[in-house]
C-alpha positions, -999 to 999 in steps of 0.1 A, spaced: -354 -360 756 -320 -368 771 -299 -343 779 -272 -350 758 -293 -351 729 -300 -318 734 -264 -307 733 -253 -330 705 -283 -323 681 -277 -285 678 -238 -291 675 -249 -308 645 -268 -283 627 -250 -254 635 -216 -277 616 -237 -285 588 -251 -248 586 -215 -236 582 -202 -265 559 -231 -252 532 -222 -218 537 -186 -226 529 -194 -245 497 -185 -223 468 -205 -218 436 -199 -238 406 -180 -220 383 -193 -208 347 -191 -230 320 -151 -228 302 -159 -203 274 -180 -183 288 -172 -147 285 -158 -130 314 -152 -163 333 -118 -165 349 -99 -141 372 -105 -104 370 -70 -92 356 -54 -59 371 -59 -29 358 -41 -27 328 -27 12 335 -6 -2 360 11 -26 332 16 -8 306 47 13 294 49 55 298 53 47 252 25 27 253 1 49 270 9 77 251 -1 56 215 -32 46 239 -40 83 245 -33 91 210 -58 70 195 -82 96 182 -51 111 163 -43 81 150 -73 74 133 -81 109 116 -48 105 99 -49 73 94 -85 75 74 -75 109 58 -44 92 38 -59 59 30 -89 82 18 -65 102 -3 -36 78 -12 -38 49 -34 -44 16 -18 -41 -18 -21 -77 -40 -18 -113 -27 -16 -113 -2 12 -151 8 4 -162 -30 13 -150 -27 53 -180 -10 60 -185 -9 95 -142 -21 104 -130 15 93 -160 34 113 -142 48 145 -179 52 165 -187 12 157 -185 -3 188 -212 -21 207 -216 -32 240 -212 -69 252 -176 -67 242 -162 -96 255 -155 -122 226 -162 -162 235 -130 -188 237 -129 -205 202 -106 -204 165 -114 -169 147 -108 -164 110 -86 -130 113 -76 -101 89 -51 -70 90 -63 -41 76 -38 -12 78 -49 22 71 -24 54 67 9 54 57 45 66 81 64 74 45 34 100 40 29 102 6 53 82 -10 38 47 8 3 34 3 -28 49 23 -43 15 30 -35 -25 27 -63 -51 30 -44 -79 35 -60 -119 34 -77 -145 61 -55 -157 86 -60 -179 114 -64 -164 156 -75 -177 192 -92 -162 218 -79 -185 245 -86 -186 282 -57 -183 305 -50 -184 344 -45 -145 338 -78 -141 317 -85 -138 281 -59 -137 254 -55 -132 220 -35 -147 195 -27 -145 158 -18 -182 144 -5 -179 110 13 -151 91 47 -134 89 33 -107 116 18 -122 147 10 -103 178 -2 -117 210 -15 -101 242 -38 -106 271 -71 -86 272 -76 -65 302 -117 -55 312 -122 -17 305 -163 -12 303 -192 -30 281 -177 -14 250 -139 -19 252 -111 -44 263 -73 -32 263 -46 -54 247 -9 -54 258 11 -77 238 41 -82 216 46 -88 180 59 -123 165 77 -120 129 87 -150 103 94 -177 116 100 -166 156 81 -186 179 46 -169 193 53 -136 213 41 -151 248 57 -112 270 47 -76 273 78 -56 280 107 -75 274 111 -60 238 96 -24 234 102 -25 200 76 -57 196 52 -42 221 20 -33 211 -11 -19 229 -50 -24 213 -82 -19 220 -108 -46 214 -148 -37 201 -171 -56 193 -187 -45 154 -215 -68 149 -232 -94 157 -204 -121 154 -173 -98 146 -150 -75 162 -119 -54 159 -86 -46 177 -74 -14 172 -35 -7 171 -29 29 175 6 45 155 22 3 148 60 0 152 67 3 113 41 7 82 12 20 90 -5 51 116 -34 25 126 -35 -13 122 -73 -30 125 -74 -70 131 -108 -78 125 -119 -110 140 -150 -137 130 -153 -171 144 -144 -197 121 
């Protein structure tokens, strides 16, 4: 074999070796849960106000389900089932991009006795969209519409930080810029196609909001 040959042929390989081993995987499918960046962890985002509600949560839901046990309501709080069960969550948490029929259910009352223990409020439209920062939420229609991205927590639970939209405003799109529209959740997964965020001690109403979530 000639002797340059020799020199050119393993040149070769050795270029074509590393060009393979630079090729990156395809990326998953766009919906897929979990696909796009890993966010950062959300306890270096949030506000000292917010982590407390966060730590709280527990609190928030005894006293939320005492008074709306006790207190007259407004809708059928006995056909939830499984949405107004603290211990409900399953793993696999992570909901898939799509349009979500969406419902407000607030339980517990901040005027204690004079205000109503629970409100099941109607069907509203939400998104689980898929950002450049990850997944986010958002609640289309209604005069109370929060928004957030969804932070990874474990198989069970994601954390929200977002902001609350009234009226007419256009869609909260910032975390921080208004503390009195933050708003920090956690998202579970209930069922097989449904899950809840839960808004520990809300800005005004209620001492637990619950935004359960189907695909529509």
């Amino acid at each position: 074999m000639p002797r340059l040959f020799r020199f050119v042929c393993p040149a070769l390989a050795a270029v074509a070796l590393a060009a393979c081993a630079a090729t990156p995987a395809p990326p998953p499918p766009p919906g897929t849960p979990g696909s796009g960046p890993v966010l950062r962890d959300w306890r270096g985002i949030v506000t000292a106000f917010d982590r407390d509600r966060y730590e709280r949560i527990d609190a928030a839901w005894t006293l939320a389900l005492e008074q709306a046990r006790r207190q007259r309501g407004s809708g059928d709080l006995r056909a939830l089932g499984e949405l107004i069960e603290p211990g409900a969550q399953r793993p696999s948490v992570a909901p898939p991009v799509g349009d979500y029929r969406c419902r407000t259910v607030k339980l517990g009352s901040q005027g204690g006795e004079q205000g109503l223990g629970y409100v099941v409020y109607g069907w509203f439209a939400c998104r689980i969209e898929q950002t450049p920062n990850g997944l986010k939420f958002v609640k289309l229609t209604g005069s109370q519409r929060p928004a957030g991205l969804l932070f990874p927590e474990d198989d069970r639970h994601m954390i929200l930080l977002g902001s609350m939209a009234l009226a007419s405003e256009p869609a909260a799109n910032s975390y921080g810029q208004r503390p009195d529209r933050d708003l920090v959740a956690v998202l579970e997964r209930i069922g097989e196609r449904r899950w809840r965020l839960v808004v520990p001690w809300p800005q005004n109403e209620s001492n637990l909001d619950l935004i359960e979530l189907v695909p529509a």
